[in-house]
N, CA and C atoms as a LAMMPS dump frame, in Angstrom:
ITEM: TIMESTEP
0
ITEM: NUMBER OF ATOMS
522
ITEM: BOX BOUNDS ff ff ff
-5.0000000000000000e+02 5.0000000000000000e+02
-5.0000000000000000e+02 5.0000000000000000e+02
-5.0000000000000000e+02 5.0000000000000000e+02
ITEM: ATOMS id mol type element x y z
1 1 1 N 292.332 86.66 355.773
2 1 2 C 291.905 86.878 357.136
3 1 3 C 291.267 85.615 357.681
4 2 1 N 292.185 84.662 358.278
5 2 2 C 291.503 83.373 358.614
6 2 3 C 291.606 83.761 360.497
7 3 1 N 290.626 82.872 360.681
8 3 2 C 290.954 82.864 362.833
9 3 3 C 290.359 81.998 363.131
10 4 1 N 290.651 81.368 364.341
11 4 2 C 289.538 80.521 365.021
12 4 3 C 288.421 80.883 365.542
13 5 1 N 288.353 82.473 365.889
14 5 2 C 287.827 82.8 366.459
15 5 3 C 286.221 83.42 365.707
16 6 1 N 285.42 83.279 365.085
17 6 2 C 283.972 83.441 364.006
18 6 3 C 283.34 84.688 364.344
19 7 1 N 283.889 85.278 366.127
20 7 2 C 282.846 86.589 366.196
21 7 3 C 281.814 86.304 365.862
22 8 1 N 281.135 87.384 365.592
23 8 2 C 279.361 87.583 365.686
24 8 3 C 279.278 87.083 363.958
25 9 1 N 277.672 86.309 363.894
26 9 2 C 277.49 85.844 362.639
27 9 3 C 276.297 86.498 361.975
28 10 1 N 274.961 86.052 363.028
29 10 2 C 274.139 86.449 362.166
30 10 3 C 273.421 87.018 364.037
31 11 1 N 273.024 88.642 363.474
32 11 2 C 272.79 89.603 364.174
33 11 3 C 271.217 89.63 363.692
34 12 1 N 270.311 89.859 364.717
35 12 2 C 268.438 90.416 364.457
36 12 3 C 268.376 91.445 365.732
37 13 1 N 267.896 92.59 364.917
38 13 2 C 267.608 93.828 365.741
39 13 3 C 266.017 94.033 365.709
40 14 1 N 265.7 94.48 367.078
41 14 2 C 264.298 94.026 367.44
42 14 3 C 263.657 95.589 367.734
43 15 1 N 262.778 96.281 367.057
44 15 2 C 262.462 97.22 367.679
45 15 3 C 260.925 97.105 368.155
46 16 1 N 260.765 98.122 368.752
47 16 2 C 259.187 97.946 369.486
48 16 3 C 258.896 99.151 370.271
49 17 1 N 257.615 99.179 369.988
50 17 2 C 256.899 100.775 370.764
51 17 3 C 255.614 100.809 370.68
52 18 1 N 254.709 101.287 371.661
53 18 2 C 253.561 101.635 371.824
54 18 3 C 252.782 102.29 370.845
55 19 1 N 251.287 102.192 370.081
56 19 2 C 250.798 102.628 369.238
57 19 3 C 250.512 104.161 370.157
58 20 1 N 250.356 105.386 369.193
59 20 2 C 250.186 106.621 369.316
60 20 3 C 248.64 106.62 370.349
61 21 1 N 248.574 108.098 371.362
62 21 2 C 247.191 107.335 371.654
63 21 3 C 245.724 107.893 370.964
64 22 1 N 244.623 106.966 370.879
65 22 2 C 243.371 106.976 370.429
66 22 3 C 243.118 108.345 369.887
67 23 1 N 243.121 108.993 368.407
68 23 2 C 242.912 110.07 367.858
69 23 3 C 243.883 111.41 367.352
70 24 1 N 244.844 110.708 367.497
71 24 2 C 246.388 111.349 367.301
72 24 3 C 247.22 110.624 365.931
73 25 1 N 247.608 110.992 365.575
74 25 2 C 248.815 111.065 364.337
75 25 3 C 249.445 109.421 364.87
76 26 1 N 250.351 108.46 364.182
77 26 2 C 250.601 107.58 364.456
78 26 3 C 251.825 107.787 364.575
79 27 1 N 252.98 107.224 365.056
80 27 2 C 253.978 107.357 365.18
81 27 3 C 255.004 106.155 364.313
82 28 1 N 255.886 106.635 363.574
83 28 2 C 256.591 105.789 362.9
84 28 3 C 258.047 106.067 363.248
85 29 1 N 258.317 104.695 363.539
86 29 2 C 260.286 104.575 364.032
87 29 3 C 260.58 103.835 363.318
88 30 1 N 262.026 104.123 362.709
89 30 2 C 262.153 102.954 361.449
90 30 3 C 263.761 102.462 362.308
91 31 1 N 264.124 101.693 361.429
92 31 2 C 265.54 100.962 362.116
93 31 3 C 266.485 101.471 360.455
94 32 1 N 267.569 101.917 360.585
95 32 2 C 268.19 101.974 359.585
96 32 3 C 269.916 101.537 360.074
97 33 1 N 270.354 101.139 358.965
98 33 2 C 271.767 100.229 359.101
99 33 3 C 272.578 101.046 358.344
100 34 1 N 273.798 101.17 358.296
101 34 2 C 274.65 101.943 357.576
102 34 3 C 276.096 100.999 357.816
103 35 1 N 276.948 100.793 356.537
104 35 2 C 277.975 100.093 356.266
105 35 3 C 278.623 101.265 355.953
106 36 1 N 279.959 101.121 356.44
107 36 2 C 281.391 101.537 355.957
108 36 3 C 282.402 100.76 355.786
109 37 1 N 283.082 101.514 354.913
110 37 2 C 284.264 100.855 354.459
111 37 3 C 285.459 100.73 354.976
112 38 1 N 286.492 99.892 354.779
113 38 2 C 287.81 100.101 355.094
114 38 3 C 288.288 101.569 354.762
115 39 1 N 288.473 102.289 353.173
116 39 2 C 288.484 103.335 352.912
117 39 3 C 288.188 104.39 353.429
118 40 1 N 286.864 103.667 354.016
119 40 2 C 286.51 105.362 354.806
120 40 3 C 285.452 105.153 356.248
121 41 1 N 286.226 104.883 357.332
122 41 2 C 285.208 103.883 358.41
123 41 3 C 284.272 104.655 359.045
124 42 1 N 284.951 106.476 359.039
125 42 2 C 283.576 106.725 359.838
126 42 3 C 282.805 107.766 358.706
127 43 1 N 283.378 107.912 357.157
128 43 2 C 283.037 108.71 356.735
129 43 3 C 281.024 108.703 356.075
130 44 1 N 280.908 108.723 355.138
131 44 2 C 280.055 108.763 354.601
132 44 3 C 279.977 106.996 354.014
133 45 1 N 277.841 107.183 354.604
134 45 2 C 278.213 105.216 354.306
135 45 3 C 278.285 104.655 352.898
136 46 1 N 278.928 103.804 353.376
137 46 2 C 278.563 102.911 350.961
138 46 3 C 277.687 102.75 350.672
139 47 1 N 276.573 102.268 351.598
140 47 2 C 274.9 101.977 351.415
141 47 3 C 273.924 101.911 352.834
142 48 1 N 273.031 102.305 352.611
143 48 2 C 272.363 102.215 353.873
144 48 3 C 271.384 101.178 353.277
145 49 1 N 270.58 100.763 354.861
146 49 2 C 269.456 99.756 354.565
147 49 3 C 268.181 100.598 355.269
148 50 1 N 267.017 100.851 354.642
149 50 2 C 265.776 101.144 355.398
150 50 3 C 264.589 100.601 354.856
151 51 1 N 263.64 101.076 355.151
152 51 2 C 262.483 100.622 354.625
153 51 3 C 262.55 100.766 353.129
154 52 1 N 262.033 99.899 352.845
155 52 2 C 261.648 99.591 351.001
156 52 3 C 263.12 99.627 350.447
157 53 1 N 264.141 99.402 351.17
158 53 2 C 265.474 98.649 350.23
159 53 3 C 266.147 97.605 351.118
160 54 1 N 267.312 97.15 350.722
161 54 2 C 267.836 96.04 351.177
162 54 3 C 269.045 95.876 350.7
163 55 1 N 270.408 95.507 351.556
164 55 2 C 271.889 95.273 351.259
165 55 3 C 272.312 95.264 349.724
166 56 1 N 272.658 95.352 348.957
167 56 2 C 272.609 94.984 347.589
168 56 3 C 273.19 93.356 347.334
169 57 1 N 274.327 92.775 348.219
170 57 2 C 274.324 91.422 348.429
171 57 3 C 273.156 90.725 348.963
172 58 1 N 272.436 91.623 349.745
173 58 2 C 271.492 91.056 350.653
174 58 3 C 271.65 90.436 352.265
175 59 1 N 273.036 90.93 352.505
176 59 2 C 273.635 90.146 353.506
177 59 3 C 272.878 91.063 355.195
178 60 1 N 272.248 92.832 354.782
179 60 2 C 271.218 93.211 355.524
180 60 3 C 269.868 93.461 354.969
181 61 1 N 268.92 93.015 355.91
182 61 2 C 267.354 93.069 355.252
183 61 3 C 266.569 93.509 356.58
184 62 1 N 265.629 93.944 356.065
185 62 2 C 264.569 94.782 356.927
186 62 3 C 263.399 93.788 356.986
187 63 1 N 263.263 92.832 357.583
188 63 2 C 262.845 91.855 357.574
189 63 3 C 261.116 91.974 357.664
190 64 1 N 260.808 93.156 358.654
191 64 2 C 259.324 93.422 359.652
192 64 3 C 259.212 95.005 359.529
193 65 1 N 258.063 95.74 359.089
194 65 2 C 258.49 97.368 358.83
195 65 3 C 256.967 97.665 359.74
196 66 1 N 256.832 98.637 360.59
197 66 2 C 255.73 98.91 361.196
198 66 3 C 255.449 100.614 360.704
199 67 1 N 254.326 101.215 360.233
200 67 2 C 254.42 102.191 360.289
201 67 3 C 253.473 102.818 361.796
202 68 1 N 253.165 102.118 362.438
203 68 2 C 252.06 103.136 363.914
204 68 3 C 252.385 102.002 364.933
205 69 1 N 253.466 101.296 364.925
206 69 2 C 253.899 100.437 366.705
207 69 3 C 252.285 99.983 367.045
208 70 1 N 251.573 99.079 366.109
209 70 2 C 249.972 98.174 366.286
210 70 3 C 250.037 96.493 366.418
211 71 1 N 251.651 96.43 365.866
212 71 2 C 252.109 94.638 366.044
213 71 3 C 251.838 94.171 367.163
214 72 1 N 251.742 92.952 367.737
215 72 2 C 252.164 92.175 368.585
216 72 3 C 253.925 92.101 369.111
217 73 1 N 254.449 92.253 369.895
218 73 2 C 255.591 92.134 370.1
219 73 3 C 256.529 92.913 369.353
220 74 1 N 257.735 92.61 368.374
221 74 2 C 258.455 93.539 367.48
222 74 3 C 257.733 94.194 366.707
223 75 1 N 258.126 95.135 366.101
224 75 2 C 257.375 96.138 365.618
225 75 3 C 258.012 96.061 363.914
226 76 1 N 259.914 96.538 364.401
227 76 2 C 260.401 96.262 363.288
228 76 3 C 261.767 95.403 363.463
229 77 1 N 262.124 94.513 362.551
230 77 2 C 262.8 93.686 362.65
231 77 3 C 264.076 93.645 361.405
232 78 1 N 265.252 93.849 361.636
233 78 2 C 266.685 94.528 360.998
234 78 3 C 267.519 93.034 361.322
235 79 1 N 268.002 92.031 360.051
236 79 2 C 268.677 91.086 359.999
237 79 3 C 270.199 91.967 359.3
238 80 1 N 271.211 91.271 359.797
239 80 2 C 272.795 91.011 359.44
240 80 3 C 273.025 90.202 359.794
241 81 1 N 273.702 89.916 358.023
242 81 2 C 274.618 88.363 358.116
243 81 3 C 275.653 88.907 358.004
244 82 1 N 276.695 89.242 359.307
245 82 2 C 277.908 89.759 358.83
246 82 3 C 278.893 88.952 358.786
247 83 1 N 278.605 87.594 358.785
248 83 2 C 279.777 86.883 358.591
249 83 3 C 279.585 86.617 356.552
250 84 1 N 278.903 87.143 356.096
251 84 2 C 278.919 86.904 354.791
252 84 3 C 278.759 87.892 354.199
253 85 1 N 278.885 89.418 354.983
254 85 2 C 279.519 90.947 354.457
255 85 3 C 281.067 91.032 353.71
256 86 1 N 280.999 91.739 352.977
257 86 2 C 282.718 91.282 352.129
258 86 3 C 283.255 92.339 352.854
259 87 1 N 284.241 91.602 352.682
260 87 2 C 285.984 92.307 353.893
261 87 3 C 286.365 93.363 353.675
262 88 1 N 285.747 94.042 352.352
263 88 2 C 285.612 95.784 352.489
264 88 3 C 284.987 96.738 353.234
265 89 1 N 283.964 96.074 353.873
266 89 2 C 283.25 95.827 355.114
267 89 3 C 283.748 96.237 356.788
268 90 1 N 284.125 97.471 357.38
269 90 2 C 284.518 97.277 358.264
270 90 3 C 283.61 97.543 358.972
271 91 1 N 282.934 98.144 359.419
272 91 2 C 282.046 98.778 360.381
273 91 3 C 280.697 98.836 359.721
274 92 1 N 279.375 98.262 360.76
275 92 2 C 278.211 98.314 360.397
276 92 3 C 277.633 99.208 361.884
277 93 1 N 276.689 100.308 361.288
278 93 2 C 275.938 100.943 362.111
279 93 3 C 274.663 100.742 362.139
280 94 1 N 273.835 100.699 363.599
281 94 2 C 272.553 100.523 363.383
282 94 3 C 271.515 101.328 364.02
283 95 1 N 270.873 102.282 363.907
284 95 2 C 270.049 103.342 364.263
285 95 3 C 268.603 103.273 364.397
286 96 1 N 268.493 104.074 364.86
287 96 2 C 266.737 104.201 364.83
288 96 3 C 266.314 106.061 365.014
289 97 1 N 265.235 106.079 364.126
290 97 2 C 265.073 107.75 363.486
291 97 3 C 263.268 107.182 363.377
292 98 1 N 263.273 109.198 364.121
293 98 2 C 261.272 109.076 364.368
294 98 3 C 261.129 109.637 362.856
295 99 1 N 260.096 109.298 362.125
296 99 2 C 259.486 110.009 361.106
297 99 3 C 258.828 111.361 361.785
298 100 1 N 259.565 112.505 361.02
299 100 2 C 258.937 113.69 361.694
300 100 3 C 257.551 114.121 360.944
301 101 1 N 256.513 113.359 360.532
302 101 2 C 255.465 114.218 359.818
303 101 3 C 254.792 114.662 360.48
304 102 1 N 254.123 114.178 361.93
305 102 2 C 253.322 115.564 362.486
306 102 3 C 254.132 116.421 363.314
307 103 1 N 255.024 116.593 363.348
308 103 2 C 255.77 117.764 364.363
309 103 3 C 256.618 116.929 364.587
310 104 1 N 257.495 118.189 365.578
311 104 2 C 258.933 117.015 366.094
312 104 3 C 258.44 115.858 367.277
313 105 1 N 258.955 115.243 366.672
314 105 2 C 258.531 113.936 368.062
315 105 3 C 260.068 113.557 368.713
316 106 1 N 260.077 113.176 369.979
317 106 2 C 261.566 112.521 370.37
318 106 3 C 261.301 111.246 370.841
319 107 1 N 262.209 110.581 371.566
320 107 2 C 261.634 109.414 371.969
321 107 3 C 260.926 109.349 373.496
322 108 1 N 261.038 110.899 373.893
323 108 2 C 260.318 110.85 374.888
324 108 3 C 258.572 110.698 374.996
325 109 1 N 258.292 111.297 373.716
326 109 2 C 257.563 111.418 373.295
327 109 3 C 256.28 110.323 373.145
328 110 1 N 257.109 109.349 372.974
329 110 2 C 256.847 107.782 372.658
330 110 3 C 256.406 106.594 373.628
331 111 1 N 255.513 106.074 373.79
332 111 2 C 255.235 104.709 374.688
333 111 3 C 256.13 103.731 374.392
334 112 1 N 256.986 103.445 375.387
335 112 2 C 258.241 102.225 375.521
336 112 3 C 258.526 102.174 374.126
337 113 1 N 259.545 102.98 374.078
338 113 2 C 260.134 102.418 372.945
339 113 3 C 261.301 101.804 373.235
340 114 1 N 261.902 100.415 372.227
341 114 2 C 262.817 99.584 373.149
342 114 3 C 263.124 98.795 372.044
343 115 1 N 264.906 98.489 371.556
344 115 2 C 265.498 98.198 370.979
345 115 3 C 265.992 96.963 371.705
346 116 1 N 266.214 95.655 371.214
347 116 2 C 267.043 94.418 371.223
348 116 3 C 267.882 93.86 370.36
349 117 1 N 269.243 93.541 371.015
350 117 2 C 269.875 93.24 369.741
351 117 3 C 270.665 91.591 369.996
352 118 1 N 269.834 90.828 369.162
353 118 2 C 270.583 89.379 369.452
354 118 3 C 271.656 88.5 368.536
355 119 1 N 272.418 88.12 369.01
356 119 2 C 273.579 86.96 368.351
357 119 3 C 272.669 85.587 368.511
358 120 1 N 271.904 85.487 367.478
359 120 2 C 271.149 84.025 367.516
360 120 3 C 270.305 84.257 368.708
361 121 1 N 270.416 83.191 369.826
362 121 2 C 269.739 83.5 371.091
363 121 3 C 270.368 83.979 371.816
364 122 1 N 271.708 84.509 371.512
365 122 2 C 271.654 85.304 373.087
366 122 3 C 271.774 86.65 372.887
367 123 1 N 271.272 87.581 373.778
368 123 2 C 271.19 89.119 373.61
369 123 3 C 272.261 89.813 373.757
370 124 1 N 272.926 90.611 373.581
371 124 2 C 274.046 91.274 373.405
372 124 3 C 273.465 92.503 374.024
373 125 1 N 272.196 93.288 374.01
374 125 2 C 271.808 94.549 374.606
375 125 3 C 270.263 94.983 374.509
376 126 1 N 270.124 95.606 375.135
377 126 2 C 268.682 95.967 375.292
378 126 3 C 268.602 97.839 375.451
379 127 1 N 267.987 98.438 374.543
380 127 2 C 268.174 99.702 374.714
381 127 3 C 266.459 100.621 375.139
382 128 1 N 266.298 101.43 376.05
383 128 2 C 265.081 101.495 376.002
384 128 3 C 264.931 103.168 376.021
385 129 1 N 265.645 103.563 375.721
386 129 2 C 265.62 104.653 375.212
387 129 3 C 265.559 106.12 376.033
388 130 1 N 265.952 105.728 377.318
389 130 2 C 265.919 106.944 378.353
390 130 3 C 266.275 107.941 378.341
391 131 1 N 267.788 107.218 378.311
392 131 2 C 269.035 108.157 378.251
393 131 3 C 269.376 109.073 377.103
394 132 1 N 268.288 108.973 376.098
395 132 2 C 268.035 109.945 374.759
396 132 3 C 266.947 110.385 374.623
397 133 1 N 266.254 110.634 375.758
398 133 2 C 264.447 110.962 375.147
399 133 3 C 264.595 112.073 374.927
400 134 1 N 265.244 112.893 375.028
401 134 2 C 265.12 114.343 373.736
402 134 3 C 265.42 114.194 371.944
403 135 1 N 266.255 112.834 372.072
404 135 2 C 266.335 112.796 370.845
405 135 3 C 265.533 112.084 369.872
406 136 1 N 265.544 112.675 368.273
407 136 2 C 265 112.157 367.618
408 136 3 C 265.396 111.094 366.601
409 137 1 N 266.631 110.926 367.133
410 137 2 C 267.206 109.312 366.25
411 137 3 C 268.172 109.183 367.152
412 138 1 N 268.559 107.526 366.71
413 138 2 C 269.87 106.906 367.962
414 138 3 C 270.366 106.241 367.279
415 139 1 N 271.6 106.094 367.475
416 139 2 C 272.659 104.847 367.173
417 139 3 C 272.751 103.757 368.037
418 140 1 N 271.953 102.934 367.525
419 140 2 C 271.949 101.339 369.281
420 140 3 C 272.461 100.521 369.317
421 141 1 N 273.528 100.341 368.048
422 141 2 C 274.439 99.261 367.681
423 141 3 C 275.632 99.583 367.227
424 142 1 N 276.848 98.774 367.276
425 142 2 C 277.817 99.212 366.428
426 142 3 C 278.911 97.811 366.421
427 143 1 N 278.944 97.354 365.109
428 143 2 C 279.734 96.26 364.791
429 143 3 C 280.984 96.414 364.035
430 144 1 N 282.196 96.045 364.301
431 144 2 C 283.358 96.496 363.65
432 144 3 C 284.093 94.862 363.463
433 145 1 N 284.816 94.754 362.538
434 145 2 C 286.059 93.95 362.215
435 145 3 C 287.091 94.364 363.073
436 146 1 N 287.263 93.155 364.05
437 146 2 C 288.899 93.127 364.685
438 146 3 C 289.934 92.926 363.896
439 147 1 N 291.007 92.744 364.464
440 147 2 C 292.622 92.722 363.302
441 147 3 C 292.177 91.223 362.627
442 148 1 N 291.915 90.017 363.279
443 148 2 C 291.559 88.772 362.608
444 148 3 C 290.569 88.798 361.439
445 149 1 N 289.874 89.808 361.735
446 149 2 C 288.827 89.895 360.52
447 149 3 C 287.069 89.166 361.563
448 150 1 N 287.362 89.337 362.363
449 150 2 C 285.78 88.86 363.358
450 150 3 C 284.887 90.21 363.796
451 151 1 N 283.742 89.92 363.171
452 151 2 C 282.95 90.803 363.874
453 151 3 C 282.771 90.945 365.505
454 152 1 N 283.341 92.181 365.932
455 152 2 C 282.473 92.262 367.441
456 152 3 C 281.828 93.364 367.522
457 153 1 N 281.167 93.471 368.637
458 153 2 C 279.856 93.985 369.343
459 153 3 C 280.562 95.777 370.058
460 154 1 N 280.081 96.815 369.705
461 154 2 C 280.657 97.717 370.801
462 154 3 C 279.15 98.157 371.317
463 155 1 N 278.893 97.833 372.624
464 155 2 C 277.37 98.444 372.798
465 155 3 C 277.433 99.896 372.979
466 156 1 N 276.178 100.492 373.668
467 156 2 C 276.151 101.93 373.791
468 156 3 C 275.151 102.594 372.73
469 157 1 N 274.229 103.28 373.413
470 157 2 C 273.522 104.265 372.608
471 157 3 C 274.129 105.838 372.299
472 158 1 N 273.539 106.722 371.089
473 158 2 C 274.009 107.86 370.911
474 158 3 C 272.299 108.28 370.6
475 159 1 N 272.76 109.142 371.399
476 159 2 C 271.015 110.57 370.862
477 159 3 C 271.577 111.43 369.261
478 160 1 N 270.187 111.788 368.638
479 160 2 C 270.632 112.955 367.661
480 160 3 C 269.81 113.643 367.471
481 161 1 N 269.578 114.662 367.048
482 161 2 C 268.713 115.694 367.272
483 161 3 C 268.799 116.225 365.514
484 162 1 N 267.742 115.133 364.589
485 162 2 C 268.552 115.141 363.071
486 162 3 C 266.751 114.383 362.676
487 163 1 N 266.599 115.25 361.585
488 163 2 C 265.784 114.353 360.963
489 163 3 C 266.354 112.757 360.315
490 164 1 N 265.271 111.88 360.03
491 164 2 C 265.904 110.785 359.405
492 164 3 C 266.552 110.811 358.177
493 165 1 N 266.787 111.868 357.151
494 165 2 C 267.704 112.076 356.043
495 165 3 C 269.02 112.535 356.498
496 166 1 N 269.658 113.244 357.678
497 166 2 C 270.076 113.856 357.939
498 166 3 C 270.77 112.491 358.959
499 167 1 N 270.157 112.267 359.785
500 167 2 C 270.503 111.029 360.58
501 167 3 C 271.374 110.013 359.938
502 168 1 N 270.848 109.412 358.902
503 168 2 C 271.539 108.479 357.938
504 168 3 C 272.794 109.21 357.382
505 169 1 N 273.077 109.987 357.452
506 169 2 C 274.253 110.75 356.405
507 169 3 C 275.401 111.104 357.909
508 170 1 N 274.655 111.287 359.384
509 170 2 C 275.771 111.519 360.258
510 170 3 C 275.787 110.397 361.238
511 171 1 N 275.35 109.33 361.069
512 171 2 C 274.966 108.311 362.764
513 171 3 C 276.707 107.719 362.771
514 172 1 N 277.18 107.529 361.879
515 172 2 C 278.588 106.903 362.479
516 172 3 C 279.454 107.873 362.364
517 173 1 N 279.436 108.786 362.162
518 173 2 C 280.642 109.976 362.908
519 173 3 C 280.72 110.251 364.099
520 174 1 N 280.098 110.265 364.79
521 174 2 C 280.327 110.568 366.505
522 174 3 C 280.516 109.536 367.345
């Protein structure tokens, strides 16, 4: 799979949200990634990436993990090197899921919560979470192999109404 063409190389997903307010439960949003295969593109993923693991090549890493949105600026921060993902590799998904421990939370729920997703410096999308505030996880990314073998970009958010175990096992089927 050779081209001139390199597609997307190295991808940083930016999340960010308001701390819970003064005397309330904290709120935790995590970013999770999910790879599929040629074998099976929208089925069940080969590996996911979340907090406290990482790509097994290493080619995705969870770079920044927030548990109560108290950072300065990003909160949590999701690297892909998909130009150095192996070519079994077709499709990478990238989500975001509320930790449900004090009750259901959605993202309405939430002070600005707001996803960025950049190709080096330039942004490819900005998601802020409107158009899903009933839901409690989203799909805010989605990267696929063209026929050349180049990563591109399909933007678009998806709502889900799924805890985060549950989320990870369905975000690239729909």
């Amino acid at each position: 799979m050779s081209s001139l063409n390199k597609g997307l190389e190295r991808i940083e997903v930016g999340l960010s949200w308001d701390p819970s307010p003064a005397g309330s439960a904290g709120h935790d949003l995590d970013l999770v990634a999910a790879t599929y295969t040629t074998g099976d593109p929208a089925g069940a993923p080969a590996y996911l990436v979340h907090f406290d693991s990482r790509a097994p090549d290493g080619t995705i890493t969870l770079t920044k993990d927030s548990r109560d949105g108290k950072g300065l600026g990003v909160d949590e921060r999701l690297v892909l090197e998909l130009d150095r993902l192996a070519h079994r590799y077709l499709r990478v998904v990238v989500g975001v899921a509320i930790q449900q421990n004090a009750g259901r939370l959605t993202f309405g729920d939430i002070a600005n919560p707001a996803a960025r997703i950049r190709n080096g410096r330039d942004e490819l999308a900005a998601a802020d979470f409107a158009d899903v505030g009933g839901a409690t996880a989203a799909r805010v990314a989605e990267f696929v192999r063209d026929s050349s073998g180049a990563w591109v970009f399909r933007p678009g958010i998806h709502g889900f109404d799924a805890d985060p175990a549950t989320f990870a096992r369905t975000m690239g089927t729909s």
